[in-house]
C-alpha positions in Angstrom: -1.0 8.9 5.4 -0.2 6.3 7.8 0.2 2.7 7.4 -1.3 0.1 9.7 1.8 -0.8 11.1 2.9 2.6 11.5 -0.3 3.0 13.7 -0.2 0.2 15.9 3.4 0.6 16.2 2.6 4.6 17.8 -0.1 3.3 20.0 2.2 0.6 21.4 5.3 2.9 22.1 2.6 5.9 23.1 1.8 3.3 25.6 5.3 2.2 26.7 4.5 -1.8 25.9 6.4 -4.5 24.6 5.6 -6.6 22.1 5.3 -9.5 24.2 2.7 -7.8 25.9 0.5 -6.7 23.2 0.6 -10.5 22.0 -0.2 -11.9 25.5 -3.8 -9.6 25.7 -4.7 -9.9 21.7 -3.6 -13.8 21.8 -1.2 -13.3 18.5 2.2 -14.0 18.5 4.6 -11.0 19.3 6.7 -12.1 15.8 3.8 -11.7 13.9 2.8 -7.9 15.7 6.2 -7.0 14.7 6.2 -8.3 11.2 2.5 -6.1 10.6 4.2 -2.8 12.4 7.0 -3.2 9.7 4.8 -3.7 6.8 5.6 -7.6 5.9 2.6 -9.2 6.6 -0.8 -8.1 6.8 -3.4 -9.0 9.3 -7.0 -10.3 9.0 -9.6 -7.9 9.4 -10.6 -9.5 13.0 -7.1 -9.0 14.2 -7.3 -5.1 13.0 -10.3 -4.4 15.1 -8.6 -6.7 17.9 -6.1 -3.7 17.6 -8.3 -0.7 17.5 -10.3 -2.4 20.3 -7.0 -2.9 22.5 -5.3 0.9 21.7 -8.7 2.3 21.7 -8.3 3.5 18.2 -10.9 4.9 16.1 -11.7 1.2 14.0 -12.7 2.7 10.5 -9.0 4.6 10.5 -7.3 1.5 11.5 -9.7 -0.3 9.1 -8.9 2.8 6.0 -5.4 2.0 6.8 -5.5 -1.9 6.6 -7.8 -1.8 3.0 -5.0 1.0 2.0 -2.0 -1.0 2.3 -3.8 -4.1 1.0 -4.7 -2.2 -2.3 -0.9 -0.9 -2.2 0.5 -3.8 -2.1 -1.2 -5.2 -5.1 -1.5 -2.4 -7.2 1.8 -0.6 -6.7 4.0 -1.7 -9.2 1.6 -1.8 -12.2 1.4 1.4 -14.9 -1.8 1.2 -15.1 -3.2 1.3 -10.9 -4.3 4.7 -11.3 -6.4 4.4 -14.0 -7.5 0.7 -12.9 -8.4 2.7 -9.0 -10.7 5.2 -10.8 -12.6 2.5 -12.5 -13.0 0.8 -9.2 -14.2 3.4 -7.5 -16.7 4.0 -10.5 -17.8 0.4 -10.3 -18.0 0.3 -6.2 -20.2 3.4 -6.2 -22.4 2.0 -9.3 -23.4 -1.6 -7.4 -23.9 0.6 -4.6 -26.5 2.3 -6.4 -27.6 -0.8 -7.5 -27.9 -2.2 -4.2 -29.9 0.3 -2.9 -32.9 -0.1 -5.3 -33.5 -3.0 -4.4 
């Protein structure tokens, strides 16, 4: 279970490039591309698929492991996430139900 930044941070060293060089072709700041390899900030959904686009990553992985580290982020640190994940997932499959009838 990878993170986003652990991702990106693979593709980049798989590919031997710097992080000035990643931020020169995606047009974002080499600072920022290091702060979402280490986990302490977290990108928009347009930069993500900037980044599966660039490594030619699979986008709904790089896109699982975005959402994932979003949800982590807010939920880790509260008893009840667990519980509070099953009931989401519940609900999300529920108005998708929902959706589809009409």
């Amino acid at each position: 279970m990878e993170s986003f930044g652990e991702i990106i941070r693979q593709a980049r060293e798989e590919k031997n490039l710097i992080l000035r060089q990643v931020g020169a072709e995606l047009d974002i700041d080499q600072a920022i591309i290091s702060k979402f390899e280490r986990g302490e900030r977290k990108p928009t959904k347009e930069q993500v698929r900037k980044f599966a686009d660039f490594y030619n990553l699979e986008k709904d992985r790089l896109l699982i492991a975005w959402l994932s580290d979003k949800v982590i982020y807010d939920l880790e640190n509260e008893n009840l996430a667990e519980e509070a994940l099953k009931v989401a997932e519940q609900r999300i499959k529920y108005n998708k139900l929902k959706t589809q009838k009409l």
